[in-house]
C-alpha positions in Angstrom: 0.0 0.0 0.0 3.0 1.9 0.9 6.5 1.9 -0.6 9.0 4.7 0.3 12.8 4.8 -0.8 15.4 6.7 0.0 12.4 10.0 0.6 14.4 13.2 1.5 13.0 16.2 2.4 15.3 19.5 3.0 14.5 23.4 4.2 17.0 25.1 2.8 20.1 23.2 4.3 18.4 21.8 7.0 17.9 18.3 6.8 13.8 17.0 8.0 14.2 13.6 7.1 15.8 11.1 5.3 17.0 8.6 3.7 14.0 7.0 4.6 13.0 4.2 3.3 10.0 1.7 4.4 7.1 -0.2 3.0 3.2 -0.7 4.5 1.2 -3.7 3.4 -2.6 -3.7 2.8 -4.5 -3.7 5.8 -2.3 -3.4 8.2 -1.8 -0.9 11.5 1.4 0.7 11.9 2.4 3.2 14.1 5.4 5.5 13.6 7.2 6.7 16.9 10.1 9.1 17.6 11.0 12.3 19.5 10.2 15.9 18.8 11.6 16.6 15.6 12.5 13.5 14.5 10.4 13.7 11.5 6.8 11.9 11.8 4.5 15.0 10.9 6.9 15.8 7.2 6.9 12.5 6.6 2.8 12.2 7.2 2.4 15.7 5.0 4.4 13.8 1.9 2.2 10.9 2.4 -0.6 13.4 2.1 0.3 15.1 -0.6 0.3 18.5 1.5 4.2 19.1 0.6 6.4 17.3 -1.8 10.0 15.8 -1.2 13.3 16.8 -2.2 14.3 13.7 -3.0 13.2 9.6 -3.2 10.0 7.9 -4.6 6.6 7.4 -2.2 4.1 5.1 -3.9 0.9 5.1 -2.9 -1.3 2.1 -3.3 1.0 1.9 -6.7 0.6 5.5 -7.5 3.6 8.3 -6.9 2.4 11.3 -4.8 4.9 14.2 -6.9 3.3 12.6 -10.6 0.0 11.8 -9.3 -1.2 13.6 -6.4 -5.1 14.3 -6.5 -5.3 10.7 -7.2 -3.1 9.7 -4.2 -5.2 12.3 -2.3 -8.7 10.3 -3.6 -6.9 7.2 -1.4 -5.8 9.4 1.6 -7.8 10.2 4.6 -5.8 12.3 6.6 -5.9 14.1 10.0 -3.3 16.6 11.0 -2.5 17.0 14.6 -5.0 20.0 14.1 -8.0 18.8 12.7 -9.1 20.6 9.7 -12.4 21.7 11.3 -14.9 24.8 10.4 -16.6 25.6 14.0 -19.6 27.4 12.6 -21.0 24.3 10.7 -23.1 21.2 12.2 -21.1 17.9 12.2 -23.4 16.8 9.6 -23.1 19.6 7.6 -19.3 19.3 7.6 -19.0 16.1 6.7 -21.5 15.9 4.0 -19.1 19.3 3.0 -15.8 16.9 3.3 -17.3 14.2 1.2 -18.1 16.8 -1.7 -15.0 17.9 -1.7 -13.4 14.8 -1.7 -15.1 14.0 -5.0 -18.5 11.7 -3.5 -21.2 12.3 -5.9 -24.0 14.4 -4.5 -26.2 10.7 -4.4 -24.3 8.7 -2.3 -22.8 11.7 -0.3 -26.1 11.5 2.6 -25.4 7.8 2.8 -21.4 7.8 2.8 -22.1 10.9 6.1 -24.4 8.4 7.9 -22.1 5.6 7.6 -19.2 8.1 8.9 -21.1 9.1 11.7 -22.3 5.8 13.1 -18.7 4.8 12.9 -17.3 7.1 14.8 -20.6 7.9 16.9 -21.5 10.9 16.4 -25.2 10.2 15.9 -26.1 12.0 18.9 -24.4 15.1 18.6 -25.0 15.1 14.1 -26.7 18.3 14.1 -24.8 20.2 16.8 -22.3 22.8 15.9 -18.8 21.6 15.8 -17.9 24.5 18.3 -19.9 23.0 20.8 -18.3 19.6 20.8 -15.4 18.3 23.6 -12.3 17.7 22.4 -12.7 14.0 22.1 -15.4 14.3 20.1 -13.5 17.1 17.6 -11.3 14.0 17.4 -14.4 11.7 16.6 -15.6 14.2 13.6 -11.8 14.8 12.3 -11.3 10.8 12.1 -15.1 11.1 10.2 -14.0 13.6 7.9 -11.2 11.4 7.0 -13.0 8.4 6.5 -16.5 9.7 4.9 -15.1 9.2 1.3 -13.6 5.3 1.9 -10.0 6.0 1.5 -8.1 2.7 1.3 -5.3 4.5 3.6 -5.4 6.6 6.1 -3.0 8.8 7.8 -3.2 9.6 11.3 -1.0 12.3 12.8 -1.6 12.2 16.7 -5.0 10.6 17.0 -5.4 10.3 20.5 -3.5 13.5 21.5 -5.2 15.6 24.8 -7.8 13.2 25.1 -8.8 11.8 28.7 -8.3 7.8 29.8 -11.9 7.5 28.5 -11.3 9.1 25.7 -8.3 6.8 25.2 -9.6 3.7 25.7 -12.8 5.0 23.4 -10.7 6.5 20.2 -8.4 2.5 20.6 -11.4 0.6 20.0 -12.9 3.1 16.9 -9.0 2.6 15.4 -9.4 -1.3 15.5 -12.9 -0.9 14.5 -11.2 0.4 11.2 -9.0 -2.3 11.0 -9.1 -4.6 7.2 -11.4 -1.9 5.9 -8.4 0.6 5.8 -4.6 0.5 6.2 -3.8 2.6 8.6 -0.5 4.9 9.0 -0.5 7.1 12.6 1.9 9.0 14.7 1.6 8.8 18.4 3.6 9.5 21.9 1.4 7.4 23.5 3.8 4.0 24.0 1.4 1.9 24.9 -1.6 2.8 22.7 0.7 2.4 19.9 1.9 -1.2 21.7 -2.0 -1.9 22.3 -3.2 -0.8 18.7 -0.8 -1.1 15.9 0.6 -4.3 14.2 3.6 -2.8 13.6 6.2 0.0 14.7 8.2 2.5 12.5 10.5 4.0 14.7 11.7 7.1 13.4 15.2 9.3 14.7 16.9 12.0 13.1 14.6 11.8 9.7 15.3 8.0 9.3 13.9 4.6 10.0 15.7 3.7 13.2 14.3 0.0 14.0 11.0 -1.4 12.6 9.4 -4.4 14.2 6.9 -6.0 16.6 7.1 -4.8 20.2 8.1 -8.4 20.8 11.0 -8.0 18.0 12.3 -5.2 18.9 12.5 -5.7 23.0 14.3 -8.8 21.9 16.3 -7.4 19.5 17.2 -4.7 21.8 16.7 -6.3 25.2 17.8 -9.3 24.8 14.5 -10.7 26.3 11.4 -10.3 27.6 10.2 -8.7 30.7 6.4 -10.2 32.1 4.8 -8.9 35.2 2.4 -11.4 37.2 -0.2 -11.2 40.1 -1.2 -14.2 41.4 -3.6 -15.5 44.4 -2.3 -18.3 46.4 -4.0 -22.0 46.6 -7.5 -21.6 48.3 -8.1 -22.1 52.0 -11.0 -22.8 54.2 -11.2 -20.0 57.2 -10.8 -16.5 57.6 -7.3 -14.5 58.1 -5.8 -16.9 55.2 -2.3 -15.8 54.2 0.0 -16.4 51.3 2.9 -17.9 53.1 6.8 -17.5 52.8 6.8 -20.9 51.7 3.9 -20.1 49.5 5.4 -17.5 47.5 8.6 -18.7 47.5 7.2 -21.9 45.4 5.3 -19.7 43.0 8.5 -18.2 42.5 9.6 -21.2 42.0 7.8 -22.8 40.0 8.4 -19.4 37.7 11.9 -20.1 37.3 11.7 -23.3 36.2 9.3 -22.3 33.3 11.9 -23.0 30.0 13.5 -20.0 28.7 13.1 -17.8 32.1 16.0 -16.3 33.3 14.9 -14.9 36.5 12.0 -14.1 38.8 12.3 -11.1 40.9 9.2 -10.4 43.6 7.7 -6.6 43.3 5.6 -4.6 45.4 1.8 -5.3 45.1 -1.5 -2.8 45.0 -3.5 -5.6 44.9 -5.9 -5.7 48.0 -5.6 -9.0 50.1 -2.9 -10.5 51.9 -2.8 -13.6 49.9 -1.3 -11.7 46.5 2.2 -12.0 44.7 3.7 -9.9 42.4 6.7 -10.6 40.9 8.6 -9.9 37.1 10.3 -12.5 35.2 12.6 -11.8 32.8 13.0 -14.7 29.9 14.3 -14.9 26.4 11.2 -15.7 25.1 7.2 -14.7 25.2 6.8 -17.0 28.3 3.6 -15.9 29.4 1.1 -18.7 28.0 3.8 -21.7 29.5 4.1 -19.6 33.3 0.0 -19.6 32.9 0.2 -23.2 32.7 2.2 -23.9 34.8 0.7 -21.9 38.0 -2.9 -22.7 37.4 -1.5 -26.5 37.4 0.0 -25.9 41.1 -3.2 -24.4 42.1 -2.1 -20.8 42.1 -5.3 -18.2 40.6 -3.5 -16.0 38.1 -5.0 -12.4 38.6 -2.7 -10.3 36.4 0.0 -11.5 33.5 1.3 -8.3 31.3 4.1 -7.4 29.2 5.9 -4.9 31.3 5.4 -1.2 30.0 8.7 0.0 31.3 10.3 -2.8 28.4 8.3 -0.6 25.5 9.9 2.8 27.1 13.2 0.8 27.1 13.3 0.0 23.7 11.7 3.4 22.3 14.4 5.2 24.6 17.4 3.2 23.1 16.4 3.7 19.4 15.1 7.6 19.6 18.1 8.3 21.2 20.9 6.9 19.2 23.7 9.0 17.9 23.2 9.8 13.7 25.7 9.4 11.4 26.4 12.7 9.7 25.2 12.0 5.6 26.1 14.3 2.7 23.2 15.8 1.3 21.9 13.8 -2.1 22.9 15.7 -5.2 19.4 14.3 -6.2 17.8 16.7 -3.4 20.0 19.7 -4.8 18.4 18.9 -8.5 15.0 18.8 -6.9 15.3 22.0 -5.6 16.7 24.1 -8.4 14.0 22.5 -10.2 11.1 23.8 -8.3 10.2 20.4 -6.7 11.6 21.4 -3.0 8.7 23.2 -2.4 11.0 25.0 0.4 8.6 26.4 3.1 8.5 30.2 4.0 9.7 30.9 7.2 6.2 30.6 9.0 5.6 26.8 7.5 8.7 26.0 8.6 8.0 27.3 12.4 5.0 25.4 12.0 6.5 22.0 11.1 8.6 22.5 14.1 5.5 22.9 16.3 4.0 20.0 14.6 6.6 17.0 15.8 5.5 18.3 19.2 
């Protein structure tokens, strides 16, 4: 769906990104991380067709976005990190606006609105005026207005950005919603929305592609292992007062560190109310937490809590945001670009802009 090579994009003589180079396959989720700066919200804008590069080829769904772009743009659905939002107009009347303008026929454009809104839903608040709406729900009709017209891709540039836990958990289960029907392409700082939503992970330092990967395959990559965090209940007991032993939770720490690839089980702290709780982390070189399931609820021990550790994701992102670059002569094929008009070098007020937008 995607295919970038070697995509350059320069201001002058300041470098925003590349050599970049990476592919997207139909359908898939993948979310593209890195630090302020690094280069997600230029790379999103080239995908977009709302600037063209200096340099390098982007494909997409077999089309290139410098020969072909209102056809590229008929396949995009994008939202900035600002919604493109008009305040005065009902959500409805927006998004029946958004699907004229992105070519639906006048027809099918009431049905293609509905569809939009029940997606995302909006239903409720249809006919109120967008300057009435929360912030989550901006979000809502900004992911509508991107989707109204049935892009095959669509590029998300900080989704889930100042919305509340709600909000959070509420705007992850409307992106997998929109899984299949739509590849999806978005930027997030959120580590463990992009860990709980995407497929995939672009990680992206200095302008390039520092690691790409699983979570799983880039903590072991990285990490050499995995790090799995456990709360378990001891074996049941008649009576009140019951307590988890020493002996107790010594032998589900035990049994832990005899599970095959672990290679050691360290007890943690616990928030969990009750005096018969464990926590501990194991650290393994391998997924282990299906086998260490097994093996517990075998022994009797009630499993309350098995999770990849979040501190692991932080770990990894850290290591590979935070890299030093190699210093890389500027292409002569950027130069030619840009005496030749297709730079499309910012004035000084985009480029302060596109500063503000890694934030």
């Amino acid at each position: 769906m995607i295919e970038i090579s070697d995509l350059y994009k320069y201001y002058g003589d300041r470098k925003a990104i590349g050599p970049l180079s990476f592919s997207i396959e139909a359908g898939e989720i993948v979310g593209l991380l890195g630090l302020n700066g690094a280069g997600k919200t230029t790379t999103l804008r080239i995908l977009a067709c709302d600037l063209l590069p200096s340099a390098g080829r982007v494909l997409v769904d077999g089309l290139d976005v410098v020969d072909h772009p209102h056809e590229v743009r008929s396949r995009i659905g994008y939202l900035p990190d600002r919604p493109p939002l008009y305040d005065e107009m009902s959500v409805r009347a927006f998004l029946h606006f958004a699907a004229r303008l992105r070519g639906v026929d006048a027809g099918s454009a009431d049905r293609r609105v509905s569809e939009a809104l029940a997606v995302t839903q909006l239903e409720d608040v249809a006919a109120d005026p967008i300057s009435a709406l929360s912030h989550g729900y901006k979000q809502r009709v900004g992911i509508a207005q991107a989707i109204v017209h049935k892009p095959r891709l669509l590029v998300l540039d900080e989704p889930i950005s100042g919305l509340d836990p709600v909000q959070i958990v509420e705007m992850r289960a409307l992106l997998r919603s929109l899984r299949g029907e739509h590849t999806i392409l978005l930027s997030s700082h959120i580590l463990s929305e992009i860990s709980e939503t995407c497929d995939r992970i672009l990680v992206i330092r200095d302008g390039e592609i520092g690691a790409q990967g699983t979570e799983q395959e880039l903590s072991a990559k990285l990490l050499h292992g995995v790090r799995v965090e456990l709360t378990v209940r001891g074996p049941a007991a008649e009576g009140a007062g019951y307590r988890v032993t020493r002996g107790e939770a010594a032998r589900a720490l035990e049994l832990a560190r005899a599970v095959a690839g672990v290679t050691s089980v360290e007890q943690l702290p616990t928030s969990e109310p009750g005096s018969d709780v464990v926590s501990f982390a194991v650290d393994a070189d391998r997924d282990v937490r299906a086998a260490l399931c097994a093996e517990l609820v075998q022994a009797g021990i009630g499993i309350l809590e098995v999770k990849r550790s979040e501190r692991e994701l932080e770990s990894v992102f850290l290591r590979l945001a935070t890299r030093a670059p190699q210093a890389k002569a500027k292409p002569a094929a950027a130069d030619a670009a840009q005496a030749g008009g297709q730079a499309n070098k910012a004035p000084a007020s985009e480029q302060a802009e596109e500063g503000e937008g890694e934030a």
